[in-house]
C-alpha positions in Angstrom: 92.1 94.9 66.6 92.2 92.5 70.0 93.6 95.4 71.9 90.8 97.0 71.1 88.1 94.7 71.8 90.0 94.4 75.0 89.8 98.3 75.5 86.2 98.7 74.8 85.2 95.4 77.2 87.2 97.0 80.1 85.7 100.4 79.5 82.9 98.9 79.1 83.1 97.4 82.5 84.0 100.4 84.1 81.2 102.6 83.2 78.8 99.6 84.4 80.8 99.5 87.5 80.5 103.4 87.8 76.7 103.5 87.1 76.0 100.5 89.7 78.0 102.1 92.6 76.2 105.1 92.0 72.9 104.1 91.7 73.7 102.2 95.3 75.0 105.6 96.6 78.1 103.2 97.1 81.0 106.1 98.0 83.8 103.3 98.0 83.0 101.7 94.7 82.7 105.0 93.0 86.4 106.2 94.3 87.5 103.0 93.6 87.5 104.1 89.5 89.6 107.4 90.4 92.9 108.1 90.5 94.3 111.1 93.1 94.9 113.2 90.0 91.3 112.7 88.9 89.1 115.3 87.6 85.1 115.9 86.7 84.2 118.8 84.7 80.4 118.5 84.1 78.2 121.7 83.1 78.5 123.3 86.5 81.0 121.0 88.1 84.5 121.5 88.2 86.3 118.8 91.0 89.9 118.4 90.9 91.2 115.7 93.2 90.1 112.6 94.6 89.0 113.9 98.3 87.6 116.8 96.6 85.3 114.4 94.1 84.3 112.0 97.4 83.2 115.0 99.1 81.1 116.2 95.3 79.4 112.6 95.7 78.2 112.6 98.5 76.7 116.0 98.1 75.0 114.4 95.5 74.3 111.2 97.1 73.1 113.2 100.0 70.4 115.4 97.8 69.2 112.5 95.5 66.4 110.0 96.8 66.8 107.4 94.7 
């Protein structure tokens, strides 16, 4: 059950982390919560790799205004 609790704060914590970075258009926090071997398969997204998701994001970052 603690391991658990302990699981769920730290995700938790990551998904806060991930929202704030991107809401700041932050590239280096965002990586920060990938690994190389990442991947992001969205409805019309499909990034394998680390370099290849910084370079998704800041498409994104780049075409968003706020």
């Amino acid at each position: 059950m603690k391991d658990q609790v302990v699981d769920n704060i730290i995700r938790s914590q990551v998904i806060e982390d991930y929202l704030q970075g991107f809401e700041d258009k932050d590239i280096d926090s965002v990586m920060e919560l990938f690994s190389e071997k990442c991947s992001l398969h969205d409805w019309n997204v499909g990034v394998i790799g680390k370099d290849n998701l910084r370079q998704f994001f800041l498409g994104v970052f780049g075409d968003i205004e706020n």
